[in-house]
C-alpha positions, -999 to +999 in steps of 0.1 A: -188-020-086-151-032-093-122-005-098-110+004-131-071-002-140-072+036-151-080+046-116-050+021-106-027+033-130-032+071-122-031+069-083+003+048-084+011+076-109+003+099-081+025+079-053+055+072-083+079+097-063+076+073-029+102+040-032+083+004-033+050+012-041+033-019-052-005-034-055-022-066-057-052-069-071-079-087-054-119-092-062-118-063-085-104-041-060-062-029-053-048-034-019-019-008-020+012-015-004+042+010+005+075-008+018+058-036+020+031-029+044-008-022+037-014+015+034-051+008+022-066+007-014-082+012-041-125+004-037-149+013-062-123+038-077-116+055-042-088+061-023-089+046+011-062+044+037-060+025+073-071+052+100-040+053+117-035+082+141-011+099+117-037+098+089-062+107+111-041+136+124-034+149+085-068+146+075-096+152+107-125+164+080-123+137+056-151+111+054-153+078+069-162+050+043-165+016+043-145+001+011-170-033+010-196-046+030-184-064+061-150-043+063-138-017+087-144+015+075-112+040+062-103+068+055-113+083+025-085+103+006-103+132-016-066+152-025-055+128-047-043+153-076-017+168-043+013+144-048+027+161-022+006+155+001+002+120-009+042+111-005+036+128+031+010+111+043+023+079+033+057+087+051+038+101+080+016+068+081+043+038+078+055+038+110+023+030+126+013+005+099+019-033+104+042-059+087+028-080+057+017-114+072+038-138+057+019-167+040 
C-alpha cells in the first residue's frame, strides 16, 4: 500500500516550524529529509524515523516496524499530532544522522 499525499501534506504540516524540511517521493513512499539529511519517512501512511540513539532515547516504548520488505526496521513515531515533540526529536536526532550521499 503506497502513502497518500494527504498524509504527506499533514506531517510536513506538523514539522513546518523546523527550517529545511523537504521530501522526495519515491515508489509511493516519502523519504523525509531535515537539513538535508534522512530523518526517515513516510511508509504506508506511517511515520518512521532512523533509530538513532537520540530517538531511541526519546521514545524507548514505541514499536519497531519495518517500512517495506527487505529494509531495516525504524522507529515508529505514534505522537504525531505533538508538534512539539516532533521539532524536538528532530533537533535531538540530526546530530547523529548522516550527510546526504551526493550523486
Amino acid at each position: 500500500m503506497a502513502s497518500s499525499k494527504d498524509y504527506l501534506d499533514y506531517i510536513l504540516d506538523q514539522l513546518s516550524g523546523l527550517d529545511d524540511i523537504s521530501y522526495r517521493a519515491m515508489m509511493g513512499e516519502y523519504i523525509i529529509y531535515y537539513r538535508g539529511k534522512v530523518v526517515g519517512g513516510i511508509y504506508d501512511d506511517r511515520f518512521l524515523v532512523k533509530p538513532v540513539k537520540a530517538a531511541v532515547v526519546m521514545m524507548p516504548d514505541t514499536d519497531m516496524e519495518l517500512p517495506y520488505e527487505g529494509a531495516k526496521k525504524m522507529l515508529l513515531v505514534d505522537d504525531v499530532e505533538n508538534r512539539e515533540f516532533l521539532r524536538e526529536l528532530l533537533d535531538t536526532m540530526y546530530p547523529e544522522l548522516t550527510a546526504r550521499k551526493k550523486r
